[in-house]
C-alpha positions as CSV (number, residue, x, y, z in Angstrom):
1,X,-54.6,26.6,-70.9
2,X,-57.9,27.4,-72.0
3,X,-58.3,27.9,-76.1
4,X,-61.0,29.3,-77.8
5,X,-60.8,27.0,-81.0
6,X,-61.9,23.8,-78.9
7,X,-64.7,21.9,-77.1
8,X,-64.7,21.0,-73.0
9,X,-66.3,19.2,-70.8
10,X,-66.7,19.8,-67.3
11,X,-67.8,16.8,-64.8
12,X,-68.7,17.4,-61.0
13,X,-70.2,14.5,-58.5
14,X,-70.8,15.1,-55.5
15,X,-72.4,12.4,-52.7
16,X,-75.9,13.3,-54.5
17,X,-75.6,15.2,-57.6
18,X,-73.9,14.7,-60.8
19,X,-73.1,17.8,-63.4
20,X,-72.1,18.0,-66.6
21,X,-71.3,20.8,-69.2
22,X,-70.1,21.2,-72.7
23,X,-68.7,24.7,-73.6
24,X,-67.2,25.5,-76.8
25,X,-65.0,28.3,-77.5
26,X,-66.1,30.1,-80.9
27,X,-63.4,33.5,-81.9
28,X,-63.4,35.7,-78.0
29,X,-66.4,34.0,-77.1
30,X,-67.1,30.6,-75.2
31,X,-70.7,29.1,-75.7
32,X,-72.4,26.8,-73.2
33,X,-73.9,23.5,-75.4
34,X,-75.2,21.3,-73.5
35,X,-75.6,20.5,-70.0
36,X,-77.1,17.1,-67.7
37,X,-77.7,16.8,-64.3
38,X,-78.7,13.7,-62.1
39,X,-79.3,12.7,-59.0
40,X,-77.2,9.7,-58.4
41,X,-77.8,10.1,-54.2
42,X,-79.8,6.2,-54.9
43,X,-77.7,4.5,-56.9
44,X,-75.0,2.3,-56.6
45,X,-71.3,3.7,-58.0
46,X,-71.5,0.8,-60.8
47,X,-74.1,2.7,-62.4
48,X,-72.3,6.1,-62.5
49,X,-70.0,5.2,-65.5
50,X,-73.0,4.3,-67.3
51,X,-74.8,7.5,-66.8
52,X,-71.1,9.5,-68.0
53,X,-71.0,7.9,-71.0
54,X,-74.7,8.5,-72.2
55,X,-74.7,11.8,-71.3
56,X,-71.7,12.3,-73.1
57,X,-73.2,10.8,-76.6
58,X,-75.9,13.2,-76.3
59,X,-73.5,15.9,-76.1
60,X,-72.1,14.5,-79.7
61,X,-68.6,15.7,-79.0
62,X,-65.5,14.0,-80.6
63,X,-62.9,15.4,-79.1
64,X,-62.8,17.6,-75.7
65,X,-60.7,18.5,-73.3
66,X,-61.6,17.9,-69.4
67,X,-61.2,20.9,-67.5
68,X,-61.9,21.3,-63.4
């Protein structure tokens, strides 16, 4: 269940593209933070975690749920 008093992220890959939001929800309202996107087409799947985890420091969120 979606709340508005809390932060998510949403992560997609896809064979070439990798997506990333950050949406909080603020009162009735849900703002979109941040968002990344990479092409990750070229590189090897050891590298993927990598990218994850610095996009998600730039996004300086705590605590978020994962949503689909």
């Amino acid at each position: 269940m979606i709340s508005f008093d809390q932060d998510y992220i949403s992560i997609t890959i896809t064979d070439a593209i990798l997506k990333m939001a950050h949406v909080r929800g603020s009162g009735t309202t849900f703002k979109l933070m941040n968002v990344f996107k990479k092409e990750i087409k070229e590189l090897p799947e050891e590298e993927w975690p990598k990218i994850i985890r610095a996009a998600l420091e730039t996004f300086n969120v705590r605590k978020a749920k994962a949503i689909c």
